[in-house]
N, C-alpha and C positions, 0 to 999 in steps of 0.2 A: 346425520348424512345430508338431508335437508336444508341444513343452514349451509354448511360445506357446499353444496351444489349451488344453491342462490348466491352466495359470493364469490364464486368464481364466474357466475351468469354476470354476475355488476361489473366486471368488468372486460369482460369478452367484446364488448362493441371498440376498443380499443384498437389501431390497425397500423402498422408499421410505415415508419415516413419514409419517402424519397431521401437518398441520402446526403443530400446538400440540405436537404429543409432541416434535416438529425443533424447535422452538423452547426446549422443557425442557430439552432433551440439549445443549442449544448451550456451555454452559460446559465441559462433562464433556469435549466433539467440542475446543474449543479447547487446552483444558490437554493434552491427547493431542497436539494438532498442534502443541503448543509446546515441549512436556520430553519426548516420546516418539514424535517422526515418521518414519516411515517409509511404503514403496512400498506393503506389506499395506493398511496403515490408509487411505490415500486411494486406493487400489483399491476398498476398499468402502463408505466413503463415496462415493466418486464412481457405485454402484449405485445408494446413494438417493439422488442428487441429483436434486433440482424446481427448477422457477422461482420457485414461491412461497415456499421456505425461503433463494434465491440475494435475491429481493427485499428481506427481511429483513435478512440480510447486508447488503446494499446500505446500508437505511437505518442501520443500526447505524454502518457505516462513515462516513457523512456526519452522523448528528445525536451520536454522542458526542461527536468531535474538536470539531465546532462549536461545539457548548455550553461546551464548554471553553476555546476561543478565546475566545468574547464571555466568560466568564468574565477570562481575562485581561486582554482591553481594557478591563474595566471595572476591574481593577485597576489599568492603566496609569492609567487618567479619573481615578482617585480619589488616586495618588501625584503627578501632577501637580497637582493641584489643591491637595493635603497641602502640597507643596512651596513652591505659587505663591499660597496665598492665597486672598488674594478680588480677585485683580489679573485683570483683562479677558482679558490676554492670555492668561495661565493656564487659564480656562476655557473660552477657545477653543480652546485645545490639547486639552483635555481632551476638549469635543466630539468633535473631530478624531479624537483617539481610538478614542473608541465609532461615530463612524460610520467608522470605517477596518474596523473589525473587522466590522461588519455589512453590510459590502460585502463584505469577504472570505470572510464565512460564507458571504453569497449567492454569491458565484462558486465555494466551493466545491462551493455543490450541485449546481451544474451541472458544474463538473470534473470531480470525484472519479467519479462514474459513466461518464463519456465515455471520461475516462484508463484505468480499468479496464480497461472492453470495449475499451478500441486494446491494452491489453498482452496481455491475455487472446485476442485474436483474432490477435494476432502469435506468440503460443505455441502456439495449434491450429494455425494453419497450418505452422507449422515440426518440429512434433511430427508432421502429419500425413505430410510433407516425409520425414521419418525412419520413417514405416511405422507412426506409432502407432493406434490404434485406441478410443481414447477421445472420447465425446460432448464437445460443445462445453459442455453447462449441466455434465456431469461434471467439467468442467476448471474453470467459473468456481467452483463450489460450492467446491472441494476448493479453489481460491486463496487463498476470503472466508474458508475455517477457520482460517488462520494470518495472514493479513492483518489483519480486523477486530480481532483481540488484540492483534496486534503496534503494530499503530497505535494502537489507545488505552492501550497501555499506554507508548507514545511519549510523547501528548501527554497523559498525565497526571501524568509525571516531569516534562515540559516546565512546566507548570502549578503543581505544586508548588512547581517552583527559583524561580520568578518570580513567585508568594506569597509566598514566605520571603526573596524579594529578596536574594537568593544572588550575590552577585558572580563565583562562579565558573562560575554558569547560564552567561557567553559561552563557557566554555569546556567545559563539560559537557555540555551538549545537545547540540552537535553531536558527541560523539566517541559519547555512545548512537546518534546518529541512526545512526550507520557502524555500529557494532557491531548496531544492528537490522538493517541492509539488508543487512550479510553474513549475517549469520544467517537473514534472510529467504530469500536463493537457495538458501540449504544446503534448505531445506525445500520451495521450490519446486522442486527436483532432483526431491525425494522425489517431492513431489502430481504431476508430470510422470509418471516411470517408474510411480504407481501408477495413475492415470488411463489412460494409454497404452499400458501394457506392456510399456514401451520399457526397455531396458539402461540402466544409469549413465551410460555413455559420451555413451549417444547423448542420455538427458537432461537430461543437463551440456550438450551443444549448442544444443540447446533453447531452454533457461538462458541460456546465456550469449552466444551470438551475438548480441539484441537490443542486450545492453549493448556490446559491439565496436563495434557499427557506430554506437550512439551517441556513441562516444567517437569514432570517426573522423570523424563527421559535426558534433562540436563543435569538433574542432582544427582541420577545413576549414574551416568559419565563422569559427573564430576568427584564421587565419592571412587570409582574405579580407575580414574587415572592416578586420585590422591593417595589411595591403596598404595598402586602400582610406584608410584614416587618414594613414598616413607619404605616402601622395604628394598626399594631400591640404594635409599641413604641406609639404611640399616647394614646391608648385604658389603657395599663398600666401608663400612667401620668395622 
């Protein structure tokens, strides 16, 4: 209990910035959370954490990727139509295109924020579960520092391969994608234990239990729709 109380004393002198100075520091606060993460560092970022610098985060997290999605479907628009002419069909496809993408941009802005706070409020409560002692805006703040990077710097590899119409973009983006999402828990461990105060162990649980039970919970679904299929081919023979 003693050692627990003196590290959380170590970083108490830490005090939340004016929101243009959190705004300055945001790139310095990223590259730290990306090539240099540890429990220290989102310990005391998570003292300065506000809602108005968590806001911020927010939008960054939804209007970069966005922009650069419609960035691609316009690229799609424009190689279909490259390809097709001035044939009817082709630029309808083409439309098609551009307005797929700006429906997807708009259901992102409604996602991306919703998904968050469900992940985000799934990790306090299980961190709390574990005795941790960390704020709930401590927790989202210390998420968005390695999130918001990680992802645009996802979807701007994504964006590149698919400019340069890279044939091996099918198979390169998805193996970054993995390699970001592992990399991403390794550092969510960190913003947990440093948010929390919580041991490795127990922030590894944290961690990792939402994803178990996801996976338990898609091989159900997926063994009960399969069910539901074969005796439905069954029922028709």
């Amino acid at each position: 209990m003693a050692e627990r109380s003196s590290y959380k004393a170590a970083y108490e002198i830490a005090k939340p910035r004016p929101l243009a100075i959190a705004i300055i520091e945001l790139p310095i606060l990223y590259l730290k959370a990306i090539f240099r993460p540890s429990a220290r560092l989102f310990a005391e970022e998570g003292e300065r954490a506000k809602w108005d610098i968590v806001v911020v985060q927010l939008f960054l997290l939804v209007f970069i990727p966005g922009v650069l999605g419609l960035i691609r479907g316009l690229n799609r628009a424009s190689t279909i139509r490259a390809t097709g002419g001035p044939s009817p069909l082709y630029n309808a496809l083409a439309s098609l295109a551009v307005g797929t993408s700006l429906v997807a941009t708009l259901i992102q802005v409604l996602a991306v924020p919703i998904l968050f706070f469900i992940g985000v409020t799934i990790q306090f409560l299980l961190a709390r579960a574990f005795s941790g002692n960390g704020s709930y805006v401590s927790q989202a703040y210390a998420t968005l520092l390695y999130q918001v990077p990680l992802t645009v710097v996802q979807s701007i590899i994504t964006t590149v391969l698919v400019l340069m119409q890279t044939f091996g973009r099918i198979f390169i983006s998805p193996i970054i994608g993995l390699a970001i999402i592992i990399y991403s828990i390794f550092i969510n461990i960190a913003a947990i234990a440093g948010v929390h105060r919580l041991s490795h162990g127990r922030s590894t649980a944290v961690v990792i239990i939402p994803y178990v039970l996801a996976v338990l919970l898609t091989c159900g679904l997926t063994i009960y729709f399969a069910r539901l299929i074969i005796s439905a081919v069954h029922n028709i023979h």
